[in-house]
N, C-alpha and C positions, 0 to 999 in steps of 0.2 A: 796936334798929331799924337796918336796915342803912344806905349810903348811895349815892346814886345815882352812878353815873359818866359824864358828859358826854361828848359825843363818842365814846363804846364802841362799838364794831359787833360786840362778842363779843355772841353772842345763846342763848347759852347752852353747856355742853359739847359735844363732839363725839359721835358716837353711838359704842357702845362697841364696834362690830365695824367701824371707818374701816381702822383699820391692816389689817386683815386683808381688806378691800375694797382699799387699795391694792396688798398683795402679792399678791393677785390681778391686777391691771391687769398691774404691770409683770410679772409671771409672761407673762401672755398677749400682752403685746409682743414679750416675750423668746422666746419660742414660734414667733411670728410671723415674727421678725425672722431666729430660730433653722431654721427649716421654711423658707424663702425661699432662704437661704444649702445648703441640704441641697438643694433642689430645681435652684437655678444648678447647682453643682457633678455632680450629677447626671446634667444635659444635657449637658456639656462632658465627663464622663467616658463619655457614652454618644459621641456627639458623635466623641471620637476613639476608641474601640472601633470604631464605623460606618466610619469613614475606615479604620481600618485592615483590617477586612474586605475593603470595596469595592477597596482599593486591593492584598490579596493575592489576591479573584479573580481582579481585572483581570490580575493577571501569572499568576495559572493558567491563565486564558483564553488571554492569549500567547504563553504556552505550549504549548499543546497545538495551535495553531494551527501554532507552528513545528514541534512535533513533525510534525504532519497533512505540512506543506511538505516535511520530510526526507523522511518516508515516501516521499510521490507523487513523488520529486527534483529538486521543485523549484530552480531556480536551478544547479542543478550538472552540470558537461560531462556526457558521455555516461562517457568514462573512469571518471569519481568515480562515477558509478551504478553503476557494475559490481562486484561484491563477488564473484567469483568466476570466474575463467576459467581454461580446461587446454588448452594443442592434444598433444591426443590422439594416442599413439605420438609424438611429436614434443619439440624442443627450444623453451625457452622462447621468445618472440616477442612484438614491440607493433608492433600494426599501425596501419593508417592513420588512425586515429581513436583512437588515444594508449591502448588498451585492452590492459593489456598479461596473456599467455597466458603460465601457468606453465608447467613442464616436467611430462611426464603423472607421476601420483604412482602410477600404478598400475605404473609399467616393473616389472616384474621378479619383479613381486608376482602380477599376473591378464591374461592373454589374450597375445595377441603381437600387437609393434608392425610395422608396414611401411610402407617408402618408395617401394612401388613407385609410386605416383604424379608421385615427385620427375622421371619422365625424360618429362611429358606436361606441356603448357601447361593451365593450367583455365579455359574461359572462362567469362565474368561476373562474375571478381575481378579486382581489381587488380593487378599484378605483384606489388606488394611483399608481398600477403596470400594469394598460392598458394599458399606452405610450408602453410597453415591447414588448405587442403584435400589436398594430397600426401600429407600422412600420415597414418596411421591407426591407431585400437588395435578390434582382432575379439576374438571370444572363439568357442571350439565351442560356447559352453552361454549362458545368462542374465548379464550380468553389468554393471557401474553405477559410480555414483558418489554418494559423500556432500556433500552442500554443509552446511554449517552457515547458517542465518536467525536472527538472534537478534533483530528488530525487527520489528513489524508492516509491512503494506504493500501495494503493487501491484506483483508483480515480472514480469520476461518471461525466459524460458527458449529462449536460442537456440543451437541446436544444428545444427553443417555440413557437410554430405557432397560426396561429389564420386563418382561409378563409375568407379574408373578400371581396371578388368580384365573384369568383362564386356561386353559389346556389346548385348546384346542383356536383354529382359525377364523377369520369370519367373525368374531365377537369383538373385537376392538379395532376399528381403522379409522381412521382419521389423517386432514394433512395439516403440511406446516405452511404458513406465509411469512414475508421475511417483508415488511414495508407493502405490503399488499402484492409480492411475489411468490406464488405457488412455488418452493421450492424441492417438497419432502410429497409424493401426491399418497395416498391411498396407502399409510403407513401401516401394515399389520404383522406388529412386533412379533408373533408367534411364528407365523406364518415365514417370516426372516432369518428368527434364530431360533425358535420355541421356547421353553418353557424355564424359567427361571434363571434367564442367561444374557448377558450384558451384552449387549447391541447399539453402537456410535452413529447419528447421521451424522455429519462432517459436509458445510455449507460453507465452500470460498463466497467472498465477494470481493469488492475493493470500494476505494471514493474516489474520486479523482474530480475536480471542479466543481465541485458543490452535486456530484452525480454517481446514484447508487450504481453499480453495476454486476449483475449477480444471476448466473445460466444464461445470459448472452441477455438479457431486458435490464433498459437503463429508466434511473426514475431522476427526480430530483431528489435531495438528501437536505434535512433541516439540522443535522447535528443529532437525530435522533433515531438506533435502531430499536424499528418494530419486529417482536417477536412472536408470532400468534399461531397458538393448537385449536385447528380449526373444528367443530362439532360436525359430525360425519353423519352416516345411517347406522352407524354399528356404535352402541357405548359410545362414553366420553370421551374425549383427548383429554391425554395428560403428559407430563413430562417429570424424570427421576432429577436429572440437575444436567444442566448448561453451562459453556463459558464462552468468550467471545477475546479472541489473541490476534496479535498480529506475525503475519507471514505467510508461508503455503502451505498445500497439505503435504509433505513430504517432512515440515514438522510436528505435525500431531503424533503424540504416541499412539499408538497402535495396540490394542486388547488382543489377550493370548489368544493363538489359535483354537480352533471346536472344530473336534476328529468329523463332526455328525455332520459341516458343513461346508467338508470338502468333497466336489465333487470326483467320479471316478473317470479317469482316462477315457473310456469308450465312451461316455456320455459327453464330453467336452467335444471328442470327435464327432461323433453323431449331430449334435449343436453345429460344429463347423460347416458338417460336409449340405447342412437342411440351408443354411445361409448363404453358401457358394454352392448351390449347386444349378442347373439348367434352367433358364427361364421357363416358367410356366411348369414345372415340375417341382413340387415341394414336400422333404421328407416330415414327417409325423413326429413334433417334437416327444420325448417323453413324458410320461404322464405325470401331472403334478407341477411340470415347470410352466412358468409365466414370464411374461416381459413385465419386470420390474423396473421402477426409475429410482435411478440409482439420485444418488444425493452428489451435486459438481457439478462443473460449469457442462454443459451442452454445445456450445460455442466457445471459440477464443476470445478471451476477454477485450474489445477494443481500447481499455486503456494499460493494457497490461506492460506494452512497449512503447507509450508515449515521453520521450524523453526531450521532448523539444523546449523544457521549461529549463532542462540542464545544458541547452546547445549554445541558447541566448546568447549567455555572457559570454563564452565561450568564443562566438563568431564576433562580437562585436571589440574582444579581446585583439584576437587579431587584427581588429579592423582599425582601433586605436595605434596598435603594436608596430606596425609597417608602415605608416605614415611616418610614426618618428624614428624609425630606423634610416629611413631616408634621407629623413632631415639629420641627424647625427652625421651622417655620412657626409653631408657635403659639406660639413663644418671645418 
């Protein structure tokens, strides 16, 4: 007969699957505790992955913003825009506006150069920037220049004449092509400005993806612009000097005004009211004027507003940005 034990709170063995109940619990702590620690470290390796995305768009963003700034030449004299100038037939020169003209590369190679201009004053230049227009390179037949563009952009194409041998109209015209784009048509310097007087065409264009774009006709673009004075029925083409810059035309300097080349009040009127006036009734322009084509775009540029290369990073910024604002949040 057994005997009793006072005081015992043993109330009999333990059941015979305890141990295997407890290494269960602590399994599932350890799990718990295990899966907590996997999920912090998680957040914080995602955490700085995120940071470091947002933080390399953001400098592709600024990037490209500054590139967009070089392009358009932003911040930079008129000088530092100019990636290309020759005076033509002529020796090199920096004129008034720190831009400085190589010596023509063509001497000796195509057309012939002349000075006769050097012994006539030009007016609407400066003194110190006549040499510009005095000299000159002609050709009997077609002939140009290469510029090299190796960046995208908005550039302007300014090219300077001066007549300083005929008097009269009708004796020299000729056009310009820019990449095999009639840009300048039936140029008759006298007839423009007359006689021994400095006169700018001024040609925007742009690049934008490998593509010229210039009076509303797009071409493909190799990195290389073609400049060519086309052979007419009248005389030679020729050209006094050229440069090629980037920006719009609201930066090119501007040649002094010519009293002989403004016109008079009544006349602009008369011009308006023959343009607006009644269908099928048309006044009799004055005598002497002509539909000239002017040198500039024709059409708006289609890539002059394309900014979708700067939106990119931009949307996808956010697109990164709010996922993990999310996830922070419910952290």
């Amino acid at each position: 007969m057994g005997h009793l034990r006072l005081g015992s709170t043993d109330s009999g063995p333990p059941p015979a699957n305890w141990q295997r109940r407890l290494d269960a619990h602590t399994l599932n702590e350890s799990s718990g505790h295990l899966w907590k620690g996997k999920d912090h470290c998680l957040c914080v390796a995602m955490q700085r992955v995120t940071a470091q995305l947002v933080a390399g768009l953001i400098a592709a963003v600024l990037s490209l913003l500054a590139e967009q700034c070089w392009a358009d030449g932003g911040g930079l004299s008129l000088a530092e825009r100019v990636i290309w100038a020759v005076n033509s037939g002529g020796e090199s020169h920096v004129d008034v506006h720190g831009i400085h003209f190589k010596k023509d590369p063509l001497e000796g190679k195509l057309g012939k150069a002349s000075d006769y201009g050097m012994r006539l004053p030009i007016l609407r230049s400066s003194p110190e920037d006549q040499i510009l227009y005095q000299t000159e390179r002609y050709n009997e037949d077609t002939f140009g220049y290469d510029v090299p563009i190796r960046e995208e952009g908005d550039y302007i194409l300014v090219m300077k004449y001066a007549e300083v041998y005929f008097a009269q109209s009708q004796q020299k015209v000729f056009d310009v092509r820019l990449n095999g784009h009639v840009v300048v048509k039936d140029l008759d310097i006298f007839e423009r400005v007359g006689h021994s007087t400095a006169h700018d065409e001024i040609v925007p264009f742009s690049i934008r993806r490998g593509k010229l774009s210039v009076q509303g006709e797009v071409s493909t673009f190799n990195g290389k612009l073609t400049v060519e004075f086309v052979k007419g029925y009248y005389d030679n083409p020729k050209v006094c000097a050229l440069y090629v810059m980037k920006g719009t035309l609201e930066d090119v300097p501007k040649l002094q005004p010519h009293p002989g080349l403004e016109k008079p009040e009544e006349e602009e009127e008369e011009e308006e009211d023959s343009e607006g006036g009644e269908e099928g009734g048309k006044k009799k322009l004055p005598a002497g004027s002509k539909n000239r084509v002017q040198s500039g775009p024709r059409t708006p540029n289609p890539y002059a507003a394309d900014n979708s290369s700067l939106m990119f990073p931009i949307l996808v910024a956010f697109g990164v940005f709010i996922p993990t604002l999310f996830c922070l949040c419910r952290l």
